[in-house]
Backbone bond lengths (Angstrom), bond angles and torsions (degrees), N, CA, C in turn:
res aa  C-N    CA-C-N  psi(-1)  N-CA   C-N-CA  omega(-1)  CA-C   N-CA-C  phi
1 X - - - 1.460 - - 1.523 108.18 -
2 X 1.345 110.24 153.01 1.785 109.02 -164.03 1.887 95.78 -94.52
3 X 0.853 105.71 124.65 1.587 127.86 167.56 1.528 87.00 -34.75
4 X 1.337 110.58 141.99 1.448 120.49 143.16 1.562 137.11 -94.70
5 X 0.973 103.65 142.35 1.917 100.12 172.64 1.613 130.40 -39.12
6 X 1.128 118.86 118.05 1.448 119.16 169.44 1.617 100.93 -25.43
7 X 1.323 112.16 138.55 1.497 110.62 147.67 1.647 146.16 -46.58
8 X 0.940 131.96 124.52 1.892 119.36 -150.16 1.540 102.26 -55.95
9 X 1.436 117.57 -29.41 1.653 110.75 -142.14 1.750 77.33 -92.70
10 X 1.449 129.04 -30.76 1.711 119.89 -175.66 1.809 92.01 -50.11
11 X 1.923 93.81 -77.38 1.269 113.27 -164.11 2.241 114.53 -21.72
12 X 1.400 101.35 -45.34 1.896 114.38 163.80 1.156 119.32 -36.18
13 X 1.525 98.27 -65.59 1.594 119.07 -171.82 1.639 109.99 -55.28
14 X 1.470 97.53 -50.47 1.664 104.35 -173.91 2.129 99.29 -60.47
15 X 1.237 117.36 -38.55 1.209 103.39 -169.18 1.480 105.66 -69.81
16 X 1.397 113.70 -58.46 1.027 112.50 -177.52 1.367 131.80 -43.68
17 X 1.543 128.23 -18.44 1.492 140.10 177.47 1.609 81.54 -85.62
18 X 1.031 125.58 -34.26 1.784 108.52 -155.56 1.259 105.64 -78.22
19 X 1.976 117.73 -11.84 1.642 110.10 -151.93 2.287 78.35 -112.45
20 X 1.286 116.94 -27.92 0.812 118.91 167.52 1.851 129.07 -48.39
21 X 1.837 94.31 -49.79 1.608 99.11 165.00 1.239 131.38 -77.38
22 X 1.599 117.48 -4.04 1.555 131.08 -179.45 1.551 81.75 -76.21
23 X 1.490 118.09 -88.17 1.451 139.14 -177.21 1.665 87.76 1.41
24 X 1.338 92.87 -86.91 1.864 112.83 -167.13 1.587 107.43 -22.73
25 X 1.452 103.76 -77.63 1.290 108.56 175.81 1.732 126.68 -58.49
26 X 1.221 111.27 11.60 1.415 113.82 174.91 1.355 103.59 -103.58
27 X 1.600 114.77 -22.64 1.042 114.01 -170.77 1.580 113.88 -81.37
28 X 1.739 123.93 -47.92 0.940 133.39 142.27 1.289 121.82 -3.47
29 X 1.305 102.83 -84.78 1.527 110.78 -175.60 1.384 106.41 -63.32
30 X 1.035 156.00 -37.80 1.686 142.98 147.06 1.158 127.94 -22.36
31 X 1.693 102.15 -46.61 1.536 123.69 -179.27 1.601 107.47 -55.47
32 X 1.403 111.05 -55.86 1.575 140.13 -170.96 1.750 101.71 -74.42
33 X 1.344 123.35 -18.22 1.252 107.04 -172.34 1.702 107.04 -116.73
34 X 1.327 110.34 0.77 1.541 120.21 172.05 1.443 128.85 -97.75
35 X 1.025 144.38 127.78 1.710 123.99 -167.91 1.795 99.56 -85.95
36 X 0.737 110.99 178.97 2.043 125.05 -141.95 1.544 76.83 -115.35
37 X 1.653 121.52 156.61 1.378 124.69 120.62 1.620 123.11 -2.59
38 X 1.535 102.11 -88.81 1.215 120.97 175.34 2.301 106.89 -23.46
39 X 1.085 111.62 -68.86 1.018 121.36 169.14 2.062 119.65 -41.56
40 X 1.265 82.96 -53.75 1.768 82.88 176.07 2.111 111.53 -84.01
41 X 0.778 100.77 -31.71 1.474 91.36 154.93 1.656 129.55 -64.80
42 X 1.314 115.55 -52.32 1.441 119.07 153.38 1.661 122.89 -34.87
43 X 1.336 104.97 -41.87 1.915 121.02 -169.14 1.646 86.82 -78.72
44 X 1.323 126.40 -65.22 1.295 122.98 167.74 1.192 144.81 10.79
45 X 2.049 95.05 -83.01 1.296 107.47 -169.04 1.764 89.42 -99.77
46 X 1.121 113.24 -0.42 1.662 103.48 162.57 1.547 114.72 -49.33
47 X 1.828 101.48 -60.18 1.582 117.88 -168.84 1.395 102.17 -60.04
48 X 1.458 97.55 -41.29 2.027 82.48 171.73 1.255 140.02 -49.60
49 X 1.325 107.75 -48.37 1.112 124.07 -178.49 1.640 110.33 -77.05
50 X 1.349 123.72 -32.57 1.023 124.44 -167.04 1.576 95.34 -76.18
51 X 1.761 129.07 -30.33 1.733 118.63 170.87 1.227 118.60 -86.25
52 X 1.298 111.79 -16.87 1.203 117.23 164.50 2.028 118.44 -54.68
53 X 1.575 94.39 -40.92 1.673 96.01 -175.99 1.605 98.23 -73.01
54 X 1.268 123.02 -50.10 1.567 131.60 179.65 1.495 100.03 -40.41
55 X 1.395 122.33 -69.92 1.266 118.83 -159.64 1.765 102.23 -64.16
56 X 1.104 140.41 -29.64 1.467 148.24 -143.85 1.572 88.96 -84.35
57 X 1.338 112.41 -49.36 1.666 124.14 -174.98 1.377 109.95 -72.04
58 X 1.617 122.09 -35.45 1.366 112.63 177.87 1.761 109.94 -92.75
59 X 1.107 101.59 19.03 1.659 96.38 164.51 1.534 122.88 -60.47
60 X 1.160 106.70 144.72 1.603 118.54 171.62 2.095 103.89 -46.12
61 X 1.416 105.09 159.14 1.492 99.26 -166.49 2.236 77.94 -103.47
62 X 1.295 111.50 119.57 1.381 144.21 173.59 2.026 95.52 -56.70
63 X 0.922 91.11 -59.73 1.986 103.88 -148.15 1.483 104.90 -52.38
64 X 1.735 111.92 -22.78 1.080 113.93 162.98 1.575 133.09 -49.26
65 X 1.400 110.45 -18.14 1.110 125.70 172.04 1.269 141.17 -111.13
66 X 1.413 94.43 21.41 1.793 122.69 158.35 1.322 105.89 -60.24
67 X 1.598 122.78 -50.75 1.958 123.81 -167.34 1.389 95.50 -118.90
68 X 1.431 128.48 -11.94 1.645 108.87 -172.48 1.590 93.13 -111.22
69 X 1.318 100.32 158.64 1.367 123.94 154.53 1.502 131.61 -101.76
70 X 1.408 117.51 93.79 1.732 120.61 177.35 1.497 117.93 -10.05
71 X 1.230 123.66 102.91 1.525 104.34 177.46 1.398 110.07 -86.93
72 X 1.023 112.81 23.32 1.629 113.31 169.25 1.593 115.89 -172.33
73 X 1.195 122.59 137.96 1.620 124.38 -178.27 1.033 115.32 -120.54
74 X 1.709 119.23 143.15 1.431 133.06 166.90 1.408 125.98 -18.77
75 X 1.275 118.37 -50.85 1.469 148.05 155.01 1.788 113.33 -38.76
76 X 1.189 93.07 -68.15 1.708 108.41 -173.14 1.884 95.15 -57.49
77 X 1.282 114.41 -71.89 1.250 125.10 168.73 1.667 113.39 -11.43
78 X 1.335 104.59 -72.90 1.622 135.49 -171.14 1.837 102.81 -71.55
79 X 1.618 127.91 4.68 0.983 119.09 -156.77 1.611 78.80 -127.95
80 X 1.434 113.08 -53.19 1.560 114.88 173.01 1.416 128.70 -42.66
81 X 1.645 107.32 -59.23 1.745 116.01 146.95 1.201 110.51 -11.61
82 X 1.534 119.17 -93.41 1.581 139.99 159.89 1.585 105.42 11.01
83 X 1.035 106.24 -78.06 1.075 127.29 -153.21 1.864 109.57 -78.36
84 X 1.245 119.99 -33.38 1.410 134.78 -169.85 1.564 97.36 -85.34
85 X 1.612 116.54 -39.41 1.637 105.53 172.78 1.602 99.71 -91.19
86 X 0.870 131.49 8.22 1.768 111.83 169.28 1.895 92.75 -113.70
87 X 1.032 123.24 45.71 1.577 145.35 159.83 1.695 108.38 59.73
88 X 1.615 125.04 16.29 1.127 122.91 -147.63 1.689 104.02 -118.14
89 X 0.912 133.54 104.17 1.646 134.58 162.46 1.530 123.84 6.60
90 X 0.781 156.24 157.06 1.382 138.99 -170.75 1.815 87.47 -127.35
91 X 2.057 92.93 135.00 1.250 93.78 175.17 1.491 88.04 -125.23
92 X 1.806 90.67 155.30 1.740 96.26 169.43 1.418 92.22 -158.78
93 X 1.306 116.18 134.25 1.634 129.73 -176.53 1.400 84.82 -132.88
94 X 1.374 119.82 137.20 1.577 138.88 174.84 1.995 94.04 -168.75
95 X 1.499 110.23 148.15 1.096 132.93 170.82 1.530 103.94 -145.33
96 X 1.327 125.67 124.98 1.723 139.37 175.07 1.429 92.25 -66.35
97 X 1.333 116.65 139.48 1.193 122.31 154.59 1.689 111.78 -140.50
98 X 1.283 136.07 143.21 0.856 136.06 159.60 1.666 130.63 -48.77
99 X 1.253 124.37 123.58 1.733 103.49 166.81 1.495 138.30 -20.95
100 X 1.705 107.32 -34.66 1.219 113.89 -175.13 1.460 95.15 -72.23
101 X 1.041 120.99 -16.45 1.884 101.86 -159.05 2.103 94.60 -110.00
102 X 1.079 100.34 24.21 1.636 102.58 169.95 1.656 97.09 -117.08
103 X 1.468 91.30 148.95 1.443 109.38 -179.53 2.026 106.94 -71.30
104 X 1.394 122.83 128.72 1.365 113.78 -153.62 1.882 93.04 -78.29
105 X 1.047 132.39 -23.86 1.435 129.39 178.71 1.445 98.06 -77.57
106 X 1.412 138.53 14.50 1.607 132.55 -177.79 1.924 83.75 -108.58
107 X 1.360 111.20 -66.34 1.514 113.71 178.21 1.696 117.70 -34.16
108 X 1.655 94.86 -48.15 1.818 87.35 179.26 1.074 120.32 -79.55
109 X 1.574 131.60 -20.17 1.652 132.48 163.44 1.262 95.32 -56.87
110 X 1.243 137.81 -47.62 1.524 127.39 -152.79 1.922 95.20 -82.56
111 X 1.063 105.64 -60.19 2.057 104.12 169.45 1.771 116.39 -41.32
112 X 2.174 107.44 -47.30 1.496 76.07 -179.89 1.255 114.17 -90.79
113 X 1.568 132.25 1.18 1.388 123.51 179.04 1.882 120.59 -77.17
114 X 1.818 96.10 -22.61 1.442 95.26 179.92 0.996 106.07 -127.31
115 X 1.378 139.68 -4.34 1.607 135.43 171.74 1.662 111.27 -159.43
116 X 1.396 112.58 84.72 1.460 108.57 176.07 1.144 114.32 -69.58
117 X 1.704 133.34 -22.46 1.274 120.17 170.23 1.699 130.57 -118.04
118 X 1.843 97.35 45.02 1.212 124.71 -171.33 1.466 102.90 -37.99
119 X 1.732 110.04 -72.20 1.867 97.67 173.71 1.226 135.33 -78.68
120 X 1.200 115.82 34.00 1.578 119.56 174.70 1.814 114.24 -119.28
121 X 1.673 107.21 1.10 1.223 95.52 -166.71 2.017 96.14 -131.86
122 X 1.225 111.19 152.91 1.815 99.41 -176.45 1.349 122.99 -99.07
123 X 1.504 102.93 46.19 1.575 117.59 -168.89 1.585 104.47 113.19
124 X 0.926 131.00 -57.81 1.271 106.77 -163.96 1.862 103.22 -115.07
125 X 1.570 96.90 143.13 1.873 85.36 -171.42 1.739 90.27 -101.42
126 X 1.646 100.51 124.41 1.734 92.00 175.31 1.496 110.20 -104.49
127 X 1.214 130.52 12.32 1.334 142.17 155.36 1.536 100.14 -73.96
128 X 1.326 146.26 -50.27 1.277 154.04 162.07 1.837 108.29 -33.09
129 X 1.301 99.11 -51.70 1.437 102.47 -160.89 1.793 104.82 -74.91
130 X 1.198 94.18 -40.11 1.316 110.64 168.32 1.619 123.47 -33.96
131 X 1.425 79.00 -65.87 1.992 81.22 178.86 1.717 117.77 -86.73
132 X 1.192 92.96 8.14 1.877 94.55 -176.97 1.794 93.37 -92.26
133 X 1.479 90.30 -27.49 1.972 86.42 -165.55 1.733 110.45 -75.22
134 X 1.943 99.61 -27.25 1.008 107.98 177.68 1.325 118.24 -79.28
135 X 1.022 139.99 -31.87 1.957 170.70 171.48 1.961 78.59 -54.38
136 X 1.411 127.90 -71.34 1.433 118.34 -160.67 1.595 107.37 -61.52
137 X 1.457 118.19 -35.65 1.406 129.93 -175.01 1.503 103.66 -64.92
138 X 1.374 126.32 -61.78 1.487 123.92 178.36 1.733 122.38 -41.80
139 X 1.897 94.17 -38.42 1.540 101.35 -154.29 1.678 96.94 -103.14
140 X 1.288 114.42 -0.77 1.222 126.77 -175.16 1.457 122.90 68.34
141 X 1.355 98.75 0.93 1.529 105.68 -169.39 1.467 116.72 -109.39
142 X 1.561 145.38 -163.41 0.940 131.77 125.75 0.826 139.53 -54.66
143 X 1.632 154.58 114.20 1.727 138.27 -162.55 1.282 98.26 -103.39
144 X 1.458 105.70 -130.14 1.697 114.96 -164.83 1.394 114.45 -76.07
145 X 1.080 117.66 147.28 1.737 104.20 165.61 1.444 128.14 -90.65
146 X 1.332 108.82 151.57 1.568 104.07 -162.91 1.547 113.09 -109.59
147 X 1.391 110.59 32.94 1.561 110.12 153.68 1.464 124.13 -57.58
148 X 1.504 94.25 132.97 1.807 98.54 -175.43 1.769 96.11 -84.20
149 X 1.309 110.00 -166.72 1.301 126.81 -177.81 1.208 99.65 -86.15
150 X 1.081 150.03 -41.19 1.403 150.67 159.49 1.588 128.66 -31.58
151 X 1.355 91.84 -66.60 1.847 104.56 160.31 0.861 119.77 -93.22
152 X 1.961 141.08 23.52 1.287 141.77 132.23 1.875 106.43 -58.08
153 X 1.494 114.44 -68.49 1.376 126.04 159.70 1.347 114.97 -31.14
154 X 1.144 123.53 -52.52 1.621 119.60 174.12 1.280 131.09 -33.85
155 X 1.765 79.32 -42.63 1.790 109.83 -165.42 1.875 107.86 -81.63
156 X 1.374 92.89 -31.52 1.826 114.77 -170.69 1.816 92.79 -68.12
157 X 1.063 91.02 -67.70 1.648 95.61 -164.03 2.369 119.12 -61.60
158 X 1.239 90.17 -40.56 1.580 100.90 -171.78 1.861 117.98 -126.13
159 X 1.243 94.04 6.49 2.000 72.72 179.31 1.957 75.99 -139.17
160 X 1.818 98.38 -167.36 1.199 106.33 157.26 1.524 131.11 -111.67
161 X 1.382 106.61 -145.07 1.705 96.74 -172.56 1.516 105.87 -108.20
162 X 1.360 129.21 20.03 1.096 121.81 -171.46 1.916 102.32 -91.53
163 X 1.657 110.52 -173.28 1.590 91.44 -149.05 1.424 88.86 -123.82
164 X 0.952 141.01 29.91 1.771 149.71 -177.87 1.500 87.94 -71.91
165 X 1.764 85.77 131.36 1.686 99.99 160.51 1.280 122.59 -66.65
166 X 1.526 127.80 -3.34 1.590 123.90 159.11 1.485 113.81 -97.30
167 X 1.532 124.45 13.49 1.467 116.38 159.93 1.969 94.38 -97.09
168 X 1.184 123.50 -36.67 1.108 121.03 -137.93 2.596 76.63 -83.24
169 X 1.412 105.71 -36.86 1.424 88.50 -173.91 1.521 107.49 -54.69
170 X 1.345 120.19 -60.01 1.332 126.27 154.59 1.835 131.74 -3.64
171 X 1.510 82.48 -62.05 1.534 79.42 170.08 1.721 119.03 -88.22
172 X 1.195 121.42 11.63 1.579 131.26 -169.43 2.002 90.37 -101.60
173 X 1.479 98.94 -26.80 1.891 87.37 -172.64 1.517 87.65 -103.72
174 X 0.997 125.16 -30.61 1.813 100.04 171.26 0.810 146.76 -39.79
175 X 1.705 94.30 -37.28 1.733 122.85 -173.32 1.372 116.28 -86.39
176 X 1.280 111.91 -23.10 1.417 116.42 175.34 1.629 100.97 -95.80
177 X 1.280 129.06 -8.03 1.277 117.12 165.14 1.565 111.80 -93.31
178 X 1.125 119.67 14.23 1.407 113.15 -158.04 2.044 79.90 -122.64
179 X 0.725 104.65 -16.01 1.415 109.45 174.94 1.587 135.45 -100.74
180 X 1.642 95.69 -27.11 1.631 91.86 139.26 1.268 138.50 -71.68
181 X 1.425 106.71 -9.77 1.656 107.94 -169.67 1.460 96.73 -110.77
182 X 1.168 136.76 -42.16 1.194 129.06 -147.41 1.684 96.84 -102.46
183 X 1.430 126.82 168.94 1.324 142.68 179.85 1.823 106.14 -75.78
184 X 1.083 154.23 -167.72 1.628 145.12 99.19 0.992 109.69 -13.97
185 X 1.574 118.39 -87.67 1.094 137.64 -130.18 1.932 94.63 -87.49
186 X 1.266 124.63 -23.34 1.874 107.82 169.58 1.711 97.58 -82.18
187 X 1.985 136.02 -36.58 1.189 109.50 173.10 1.415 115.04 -50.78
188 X 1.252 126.55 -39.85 1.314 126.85 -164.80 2.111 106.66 -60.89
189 X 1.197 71.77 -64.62 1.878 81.08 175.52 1.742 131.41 -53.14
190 X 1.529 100.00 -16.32 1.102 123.87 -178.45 1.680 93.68 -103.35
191 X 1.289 139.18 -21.22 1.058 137.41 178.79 1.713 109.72 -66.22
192 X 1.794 106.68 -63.07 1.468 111.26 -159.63 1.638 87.24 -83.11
193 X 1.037 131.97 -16.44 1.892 117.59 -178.03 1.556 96.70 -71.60
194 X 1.125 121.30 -20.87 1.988 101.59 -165.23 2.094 99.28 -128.69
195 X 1.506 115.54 -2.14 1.280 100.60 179.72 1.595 99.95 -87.47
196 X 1.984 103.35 156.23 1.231 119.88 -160.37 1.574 96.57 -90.02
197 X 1.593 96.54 153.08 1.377 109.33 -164.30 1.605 117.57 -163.52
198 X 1.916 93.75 49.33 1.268 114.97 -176.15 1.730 97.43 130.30
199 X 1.762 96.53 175.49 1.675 91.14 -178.35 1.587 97.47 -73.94
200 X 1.136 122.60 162.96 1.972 130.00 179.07 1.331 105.62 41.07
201 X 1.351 140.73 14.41 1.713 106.67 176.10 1.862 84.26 -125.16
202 X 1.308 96.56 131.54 1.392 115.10 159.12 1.635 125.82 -114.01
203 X 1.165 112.74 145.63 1.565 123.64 -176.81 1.445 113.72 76.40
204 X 1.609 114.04 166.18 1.436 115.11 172.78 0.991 139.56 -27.45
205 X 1.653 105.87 -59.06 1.550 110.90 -168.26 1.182 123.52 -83.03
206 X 1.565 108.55 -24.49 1.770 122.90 -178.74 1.888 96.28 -76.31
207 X 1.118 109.68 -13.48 1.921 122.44 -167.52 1.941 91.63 -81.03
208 X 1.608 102.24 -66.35 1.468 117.04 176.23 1.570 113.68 -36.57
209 X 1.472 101.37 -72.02 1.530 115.08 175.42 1.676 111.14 -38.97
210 X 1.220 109.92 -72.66 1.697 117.29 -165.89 1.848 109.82 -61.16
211 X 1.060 111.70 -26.27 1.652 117.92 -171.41 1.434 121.90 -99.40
212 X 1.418 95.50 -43.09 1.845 113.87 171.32 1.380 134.00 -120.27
213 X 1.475 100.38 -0.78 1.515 121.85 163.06 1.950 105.53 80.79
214 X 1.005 102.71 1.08 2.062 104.42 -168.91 1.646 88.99 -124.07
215 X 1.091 91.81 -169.97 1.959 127.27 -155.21 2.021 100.30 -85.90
216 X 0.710 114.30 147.77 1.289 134.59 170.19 1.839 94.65 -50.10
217 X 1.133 108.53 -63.46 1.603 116.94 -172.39 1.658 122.14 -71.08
218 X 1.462 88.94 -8.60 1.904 96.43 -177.16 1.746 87.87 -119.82
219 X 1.226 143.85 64.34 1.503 129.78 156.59 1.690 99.86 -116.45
220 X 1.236 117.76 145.88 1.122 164.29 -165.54 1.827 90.95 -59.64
221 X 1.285 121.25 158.97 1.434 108.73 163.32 1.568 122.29 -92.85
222 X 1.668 99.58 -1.19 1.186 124.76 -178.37 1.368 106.54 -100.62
223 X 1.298 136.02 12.01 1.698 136.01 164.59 1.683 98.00 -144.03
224 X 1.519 120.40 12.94 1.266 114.33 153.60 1.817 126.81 -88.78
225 X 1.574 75.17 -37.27 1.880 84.71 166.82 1.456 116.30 -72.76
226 X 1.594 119.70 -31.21 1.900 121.24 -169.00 1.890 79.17 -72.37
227 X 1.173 151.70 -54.00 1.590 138.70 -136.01 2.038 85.02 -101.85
228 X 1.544 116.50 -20.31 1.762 76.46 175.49 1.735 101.00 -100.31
229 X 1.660 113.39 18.19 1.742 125.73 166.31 1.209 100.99 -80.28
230 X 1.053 121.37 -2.23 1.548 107.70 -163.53 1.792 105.63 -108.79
231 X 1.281 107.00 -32.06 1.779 120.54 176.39 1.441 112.94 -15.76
232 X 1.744 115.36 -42.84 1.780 95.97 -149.89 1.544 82.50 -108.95
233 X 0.972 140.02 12.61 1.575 150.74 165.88 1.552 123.34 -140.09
234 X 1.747 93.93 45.79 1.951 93.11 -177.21 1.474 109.21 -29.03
235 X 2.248 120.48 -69.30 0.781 75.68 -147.82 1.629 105.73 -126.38
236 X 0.876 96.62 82.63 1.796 121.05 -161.77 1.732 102.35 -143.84
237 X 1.174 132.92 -34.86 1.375 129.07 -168.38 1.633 94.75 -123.47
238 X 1.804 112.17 74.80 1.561 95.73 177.36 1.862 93.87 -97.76
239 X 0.899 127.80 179.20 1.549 164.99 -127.17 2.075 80.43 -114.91
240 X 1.588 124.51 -54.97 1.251 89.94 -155.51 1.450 88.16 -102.90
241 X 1.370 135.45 27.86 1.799 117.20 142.88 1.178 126.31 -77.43
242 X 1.579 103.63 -15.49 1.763 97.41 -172.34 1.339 91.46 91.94
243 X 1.034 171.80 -44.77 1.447 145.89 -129.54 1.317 112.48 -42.32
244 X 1.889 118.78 127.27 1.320 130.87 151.26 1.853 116.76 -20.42
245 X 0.976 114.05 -53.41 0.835 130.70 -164.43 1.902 128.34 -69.86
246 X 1.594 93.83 -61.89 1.169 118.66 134.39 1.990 126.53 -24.04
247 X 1.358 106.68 -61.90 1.306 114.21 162.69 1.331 132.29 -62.88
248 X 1.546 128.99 -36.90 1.012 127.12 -175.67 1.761 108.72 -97.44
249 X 1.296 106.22 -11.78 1.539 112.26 167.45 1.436 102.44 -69.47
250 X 1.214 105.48 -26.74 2.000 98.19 -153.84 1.633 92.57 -71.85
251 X 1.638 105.49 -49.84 1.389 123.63 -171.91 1.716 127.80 -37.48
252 X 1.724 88.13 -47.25 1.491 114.94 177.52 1.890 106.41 -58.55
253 X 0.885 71.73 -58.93 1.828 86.60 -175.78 1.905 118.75 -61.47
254 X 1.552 120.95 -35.69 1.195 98.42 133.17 1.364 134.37 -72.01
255 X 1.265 134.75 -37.25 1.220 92.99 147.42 1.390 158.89 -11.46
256 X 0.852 99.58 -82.65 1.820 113.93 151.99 1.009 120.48 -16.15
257 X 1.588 112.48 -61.64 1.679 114.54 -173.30 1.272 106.63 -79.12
258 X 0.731 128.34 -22.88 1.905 131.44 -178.11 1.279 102.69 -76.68
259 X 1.481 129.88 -46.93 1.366 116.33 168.44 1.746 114.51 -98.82
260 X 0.912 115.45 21.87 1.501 114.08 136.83 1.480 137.30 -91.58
261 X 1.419 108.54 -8.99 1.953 130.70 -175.43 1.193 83.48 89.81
262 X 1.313 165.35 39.33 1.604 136.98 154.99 1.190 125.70 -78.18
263 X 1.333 115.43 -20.53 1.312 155.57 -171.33 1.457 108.35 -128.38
264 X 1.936 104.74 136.46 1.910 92.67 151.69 1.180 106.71 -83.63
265 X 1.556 103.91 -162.41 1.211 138.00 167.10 1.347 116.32 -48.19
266 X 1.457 99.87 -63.64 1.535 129.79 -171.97 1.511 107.83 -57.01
267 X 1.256 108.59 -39.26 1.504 131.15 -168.14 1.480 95.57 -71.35
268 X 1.371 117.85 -62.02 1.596 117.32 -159.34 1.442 95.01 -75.73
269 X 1.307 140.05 -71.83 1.600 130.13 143.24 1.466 107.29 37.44
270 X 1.485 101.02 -104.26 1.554 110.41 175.80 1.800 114.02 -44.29
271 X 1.232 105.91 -60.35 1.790 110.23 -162.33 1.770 91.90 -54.22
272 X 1.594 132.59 -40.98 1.283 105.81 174.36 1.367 123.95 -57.49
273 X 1.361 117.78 -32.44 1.406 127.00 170.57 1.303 113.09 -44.91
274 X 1.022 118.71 -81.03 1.426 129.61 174.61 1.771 123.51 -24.66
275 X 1.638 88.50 -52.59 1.436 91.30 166.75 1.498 118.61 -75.08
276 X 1.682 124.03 -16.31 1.448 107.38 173.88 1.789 103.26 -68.41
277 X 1.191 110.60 -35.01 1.640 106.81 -156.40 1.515 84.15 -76.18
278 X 1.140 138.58 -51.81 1.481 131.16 -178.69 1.461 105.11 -31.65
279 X 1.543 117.41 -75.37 1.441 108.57 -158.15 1.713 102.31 -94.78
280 X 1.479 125.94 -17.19 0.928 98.24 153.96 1.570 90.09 127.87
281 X 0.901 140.64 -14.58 1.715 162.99 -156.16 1.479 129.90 -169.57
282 X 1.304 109.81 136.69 1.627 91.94 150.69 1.329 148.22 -94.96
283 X 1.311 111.26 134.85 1.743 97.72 -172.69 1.442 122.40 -48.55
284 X 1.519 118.64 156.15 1.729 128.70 -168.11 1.877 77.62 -83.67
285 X 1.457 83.26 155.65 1.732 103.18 179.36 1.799 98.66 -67.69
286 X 1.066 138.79 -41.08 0.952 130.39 -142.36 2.042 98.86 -99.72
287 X 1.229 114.51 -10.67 1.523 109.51 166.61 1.553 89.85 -90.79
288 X 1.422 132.56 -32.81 1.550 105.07 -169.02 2.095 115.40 -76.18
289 X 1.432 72.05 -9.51 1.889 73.22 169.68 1.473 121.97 -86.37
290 X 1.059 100.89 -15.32 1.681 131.01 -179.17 1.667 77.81 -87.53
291 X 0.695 138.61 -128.31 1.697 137.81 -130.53 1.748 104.30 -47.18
292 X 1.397 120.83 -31.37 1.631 115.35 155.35 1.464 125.34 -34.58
293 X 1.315 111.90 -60.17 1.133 111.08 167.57 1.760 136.64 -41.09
294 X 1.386 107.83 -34.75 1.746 116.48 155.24 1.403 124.71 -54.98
295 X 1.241 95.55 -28.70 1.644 96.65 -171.48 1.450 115.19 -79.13
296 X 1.347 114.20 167.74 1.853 105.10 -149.61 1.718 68.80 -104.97
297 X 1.509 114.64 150.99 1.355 160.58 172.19 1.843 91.02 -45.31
298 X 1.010 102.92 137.08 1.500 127.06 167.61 1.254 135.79 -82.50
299 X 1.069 132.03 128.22 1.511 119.25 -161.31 1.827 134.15 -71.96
């Protein structure tokens, strides 16, 4: 007797599982022949780390600058450029001075305006970063930046000023190399001798001289705070425009020192004085809370 035909609705079913298990197994094998997320994140932070070790080894050798002083910086260099294609002479006034020969209320305006917790952190302050990231999240914006004094110097001496996340890794291993080798107190000194403080004058005393006409060691506590107001806008906020800005930074920052003890009473007292007759007014409360807010957090 002749076999009969499968039934139509089996004969469906059977294809359909068969076009279903091709599918499957095509899929599989796709699965098995593609690398995952998981995989390219791994490859990732490999390459990171792997330029990260490259770059760490081809760093400049730091220790040299335990007894010498740079006779020239990345910055200074990159400022001369500047200046030679916009057709103009290159000026640079700098004089070395030791810490001892700076006035010590000029050093602590310059610590609480750019690093209030300069000796507590080994280059990088991550309590700093913290509240700048949180400060951008609230305000929606970018806020302050949370370079310490360390990797400001990093930035002064060996890279430039542009804002690429491969200058900024750069300057994150500098700073921690610049901090195994070096003391506080020579980064610090090596800080105010080479940071800019107008177009061509670098460091304290060439800052003192050109703005207030006297010595690094004879300024006022009231033209020590306007020159460490002036840091995140060397050379845009000088002392003889008046800048708004300029003023209510200076203001904030005694502040600061008066309620940190760096300063008395008596002391901050006068230095606001000084700064009214300087610019001529006093700032409204509500820009000096506005320029507070820049300043890095207190310890």
């Amino acid at each position: 007797m002749a076999s009969r035909p499968p039934p139509a609705r089996a004969s469906s079913v059977r294809t359909q599982k068969t076009k279903q298990l091709t599918s499957g197994a095509r899929r599989v094998v796709g699965k098995r022949s593609s690398p995952g997320w998981g995989r390219w994140a791994l490859g990732g932070w490999l390459m990171l780390v792997l330029w990260l070790s490259v770059e760490y080894v081809r760093l400049p050798d730091v220790s040299t600058l335990r007894t010498q002083n740079p006779p020239i910086t990345a910055l200074m260099a990159q400022r001369a450029e500047e200046a030679r294609e916009a057709g103009r002479k290159p000026r640079v006034r700098q004089a070395w001075v030791s810490l001892g020969a700076v006035a010590p209320h000029v050093t602590d305006a310059v610590l609480v305006s750019e690093d209030a917790r300069f000796y507590r952190h080994e280059g990088v302050d991550w309590t700093e970063v913290e509240n700048a990231l949180e400060q951008s999240v609230r305000e929606a914006r970018l806020g302050r930046g949370a370079s310490t004094l360390t990797q400001q110097l990093a930035k002064n001496l060996y890279l430039s000023t542009d804002r690429s996340l491969l200058r900024k890794g750069k300057e994150l291993l500098l700073a921690r190399r610049l901090e195994e080798h070096l003391s506080k107190q020579r980064i610090l000194a090596l800080y105010v001798n080479v940071v800019e403080w107008g177009e061509g004058v670098y460091g304290i005393e060439a800052a003192a001289r050109e703005h207030f006409g006297t010595s690094a060691r004879a300024l006022s506590v009231a033209q020590g705070a306007m020159l460490a107001a002036m840091l995140p806008a060397p050379r845009r906020w000088l002392p003889a425009q008046r800048p708004e800005a300029l003023r209510t930074r200076a203001g904030v920052i005694l502040v600061r020192l008066e309620r940190e003890g760096r300063i008395s009473a008596a002391q901050a007292r006068e230095a606001q004085a000084e700064l009214a007759r300087f610019f001529g007014a006093v700032p409204a409360p509500g820009l000096v809370a506005e320029a507070g807010a820049g300043l890095p957090a207190g310890s």
